[in-house]
ZADO-1210 file (C-alpha; in nm, 4 decimals, padded with zeros to 6 digits):
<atoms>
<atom x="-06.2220" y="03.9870" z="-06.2145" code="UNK" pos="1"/>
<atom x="-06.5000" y="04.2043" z="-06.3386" code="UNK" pos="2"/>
<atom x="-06.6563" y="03.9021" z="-06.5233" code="UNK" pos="3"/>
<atom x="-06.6768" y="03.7394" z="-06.1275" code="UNK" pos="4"/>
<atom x="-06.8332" y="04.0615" z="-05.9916" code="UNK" pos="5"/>
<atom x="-07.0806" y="04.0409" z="-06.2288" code="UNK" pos="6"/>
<atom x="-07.1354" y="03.6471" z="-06.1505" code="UNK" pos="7"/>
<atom x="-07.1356" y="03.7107" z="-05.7968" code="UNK" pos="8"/>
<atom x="-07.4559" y="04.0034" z="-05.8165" code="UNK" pos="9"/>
<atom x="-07.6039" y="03.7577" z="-06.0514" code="UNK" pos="10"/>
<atom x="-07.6521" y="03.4832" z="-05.8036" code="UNK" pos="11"/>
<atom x="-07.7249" y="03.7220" z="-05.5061" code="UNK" pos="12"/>
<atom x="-07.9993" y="03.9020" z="-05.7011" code="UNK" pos="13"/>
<atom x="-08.1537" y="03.5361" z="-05.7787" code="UNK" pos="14"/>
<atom x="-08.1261" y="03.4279" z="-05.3950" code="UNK" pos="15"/>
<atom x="-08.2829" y="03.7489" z="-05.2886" code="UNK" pos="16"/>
<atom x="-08.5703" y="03.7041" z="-05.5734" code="UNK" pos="17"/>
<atom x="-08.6298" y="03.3594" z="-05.4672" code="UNK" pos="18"/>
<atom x="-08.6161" y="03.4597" z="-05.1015" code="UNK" pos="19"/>
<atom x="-08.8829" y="03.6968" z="-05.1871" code="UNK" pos="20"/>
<atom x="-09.1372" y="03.4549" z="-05.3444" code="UNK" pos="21"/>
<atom x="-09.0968" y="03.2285" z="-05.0594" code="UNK" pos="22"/>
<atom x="-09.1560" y="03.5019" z="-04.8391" code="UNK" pos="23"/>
<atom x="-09.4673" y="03.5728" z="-05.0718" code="UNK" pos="24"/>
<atom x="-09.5943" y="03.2302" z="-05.0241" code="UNK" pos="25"/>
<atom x="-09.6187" y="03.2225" z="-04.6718" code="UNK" pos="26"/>
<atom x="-09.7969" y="03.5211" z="-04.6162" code="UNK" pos="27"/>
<atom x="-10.0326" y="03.4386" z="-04.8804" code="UNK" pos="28"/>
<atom x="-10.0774" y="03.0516" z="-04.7224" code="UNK" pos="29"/>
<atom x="-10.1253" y="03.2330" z="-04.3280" code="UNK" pos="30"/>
<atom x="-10.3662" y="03.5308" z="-04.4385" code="UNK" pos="31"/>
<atom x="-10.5443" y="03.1848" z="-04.6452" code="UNK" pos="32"/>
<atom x="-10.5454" y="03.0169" z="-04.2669" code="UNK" pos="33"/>
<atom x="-10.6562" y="03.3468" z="-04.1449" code="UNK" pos="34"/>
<atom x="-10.9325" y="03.3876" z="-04.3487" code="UNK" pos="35"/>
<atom x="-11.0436" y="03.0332" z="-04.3389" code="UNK" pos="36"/>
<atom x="-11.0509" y="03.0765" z="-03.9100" code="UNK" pos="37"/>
<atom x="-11.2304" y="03.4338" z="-03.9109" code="UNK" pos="38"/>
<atom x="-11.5068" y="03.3007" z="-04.1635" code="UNK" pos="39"/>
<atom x="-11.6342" y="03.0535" z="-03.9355" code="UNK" pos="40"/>
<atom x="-11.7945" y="03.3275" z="-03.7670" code="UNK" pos="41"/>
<atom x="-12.0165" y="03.4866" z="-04.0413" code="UNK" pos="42"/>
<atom x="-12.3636" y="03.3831" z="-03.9900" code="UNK" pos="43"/>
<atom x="-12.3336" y="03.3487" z="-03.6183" code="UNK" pos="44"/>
<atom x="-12.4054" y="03.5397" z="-03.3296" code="UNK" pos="45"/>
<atom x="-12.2174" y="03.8051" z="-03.1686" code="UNK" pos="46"/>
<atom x="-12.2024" y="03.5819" z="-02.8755" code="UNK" pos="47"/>
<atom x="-11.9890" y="03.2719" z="-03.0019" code="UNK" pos="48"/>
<atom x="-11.7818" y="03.5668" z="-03.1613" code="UNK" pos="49"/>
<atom x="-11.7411" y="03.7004" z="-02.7987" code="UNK" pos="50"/>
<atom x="-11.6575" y="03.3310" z="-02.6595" code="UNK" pos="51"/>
<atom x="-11.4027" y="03.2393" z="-02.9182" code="UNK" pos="52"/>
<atom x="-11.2427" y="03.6369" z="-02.9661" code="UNK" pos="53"/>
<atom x="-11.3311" y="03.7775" z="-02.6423" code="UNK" pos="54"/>
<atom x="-11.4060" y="04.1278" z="-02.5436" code="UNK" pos="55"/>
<atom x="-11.3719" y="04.3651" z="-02.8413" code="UNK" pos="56"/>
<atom x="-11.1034" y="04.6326" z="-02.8018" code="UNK" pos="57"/>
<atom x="-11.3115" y="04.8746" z="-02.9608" code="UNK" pos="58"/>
<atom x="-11.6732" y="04.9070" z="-03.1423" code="UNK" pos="59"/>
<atom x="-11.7363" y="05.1468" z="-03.3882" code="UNK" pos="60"/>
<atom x="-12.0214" y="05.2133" z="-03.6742" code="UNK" pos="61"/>
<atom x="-11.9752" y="05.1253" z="-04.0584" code="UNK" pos="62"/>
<atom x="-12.0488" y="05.3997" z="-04.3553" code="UNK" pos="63"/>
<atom x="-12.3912" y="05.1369" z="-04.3688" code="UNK" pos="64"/>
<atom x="-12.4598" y="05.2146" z="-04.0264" code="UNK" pos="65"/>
<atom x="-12.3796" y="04.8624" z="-03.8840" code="UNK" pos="66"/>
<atom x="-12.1755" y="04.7955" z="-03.5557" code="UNK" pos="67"/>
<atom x="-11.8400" y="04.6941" z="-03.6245" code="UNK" pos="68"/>
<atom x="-11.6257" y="04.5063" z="-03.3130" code="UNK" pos="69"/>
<atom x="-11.2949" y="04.5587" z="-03.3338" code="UNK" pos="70"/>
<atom x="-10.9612" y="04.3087" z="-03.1841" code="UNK" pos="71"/>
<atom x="-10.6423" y="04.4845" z="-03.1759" code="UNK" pos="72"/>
<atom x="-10.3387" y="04.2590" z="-03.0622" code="UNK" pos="73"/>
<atom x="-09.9343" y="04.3329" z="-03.0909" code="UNK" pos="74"/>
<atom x="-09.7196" y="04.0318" z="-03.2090" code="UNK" pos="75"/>
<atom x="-09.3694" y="04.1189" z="-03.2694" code="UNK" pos="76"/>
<atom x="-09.4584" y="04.4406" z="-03.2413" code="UNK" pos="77"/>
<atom x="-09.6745" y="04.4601" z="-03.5792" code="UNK" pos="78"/>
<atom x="-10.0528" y="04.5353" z="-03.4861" code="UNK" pos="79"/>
<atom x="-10.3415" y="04.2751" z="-03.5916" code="UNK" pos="80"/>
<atom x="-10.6686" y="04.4107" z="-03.6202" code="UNK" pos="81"/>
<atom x="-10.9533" y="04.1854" z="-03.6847" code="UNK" pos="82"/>
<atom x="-11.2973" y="04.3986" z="-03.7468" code="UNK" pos="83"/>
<atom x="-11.6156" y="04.2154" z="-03.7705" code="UNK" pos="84"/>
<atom x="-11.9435" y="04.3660" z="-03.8917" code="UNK" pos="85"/>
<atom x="-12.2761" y="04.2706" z="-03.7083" code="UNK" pos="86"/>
<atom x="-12.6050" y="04.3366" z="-03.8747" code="UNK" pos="87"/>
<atom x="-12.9243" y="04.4448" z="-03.6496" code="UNK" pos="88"/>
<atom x="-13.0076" y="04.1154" z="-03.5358" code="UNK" pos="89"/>
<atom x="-12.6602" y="04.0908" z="-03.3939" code="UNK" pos="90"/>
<atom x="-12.5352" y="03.8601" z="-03.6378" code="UNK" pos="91"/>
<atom x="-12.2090" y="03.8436" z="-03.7635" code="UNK" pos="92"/>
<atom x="-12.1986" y="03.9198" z="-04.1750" code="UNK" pos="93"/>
<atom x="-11.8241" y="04.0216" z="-04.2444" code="UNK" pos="94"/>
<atom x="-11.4783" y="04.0725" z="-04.1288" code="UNK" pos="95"/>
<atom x="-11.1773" y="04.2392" z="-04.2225" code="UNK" pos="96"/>
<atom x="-10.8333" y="04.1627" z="-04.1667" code="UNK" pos="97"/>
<atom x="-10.4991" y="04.3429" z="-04.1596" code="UNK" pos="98"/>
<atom x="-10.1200" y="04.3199" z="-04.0204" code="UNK" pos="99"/>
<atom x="-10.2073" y="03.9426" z="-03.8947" code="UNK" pos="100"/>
<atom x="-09.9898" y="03.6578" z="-03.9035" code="UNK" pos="101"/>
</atoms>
């Protein structure tokens, strides 16, 4: 009987390791898609980001001093929040993401 228990947590530890990877994989494969769709905007101007994104939820300032727009959105109730940098000739150099899926 104890040789079962033992058998039993065996293969539930594996399913819930292998669960995990796959779980893994598909965040890594949608912040990949993620990254692929906000990086069409560096090197454009504020304006197509405003088209495409829409009004910022907030703006703010960088440590360099640059204006950063930020998008806040709820899905599932975990918060994205996409936060692009814009140089001085309102250009669009970088973006950071985090919590979106």
């Amino acid at each position: 009987m104890k040789n079962l228990s033992v058998f039993i947590f065996g293969m539930l530890l594996i399913l819930f390791m292998s669960g995990c990877q796959t779980i893994k994989e598909k965040t890594d494969e949608i912040e990949k898609k993620e990254s692929k769709k906000l990086s069409q905007f560096i090197g454009q101007p504020v304006s197509e980001l405003k088209i495409v994104m829409g009004k910022p939820t907030g703006i703010s300032q960088s440590d360099t001093g640059l204006k950063v727009l930020i998008y806040k959105t709820k899905k599932y109730g975990i918060t994205c929040e996409r936060k692009f940098e814009i140089n001085n000739n309102d250009m669009v150099i970088g973006f950071q993401t985090k919590g979106c899926f």
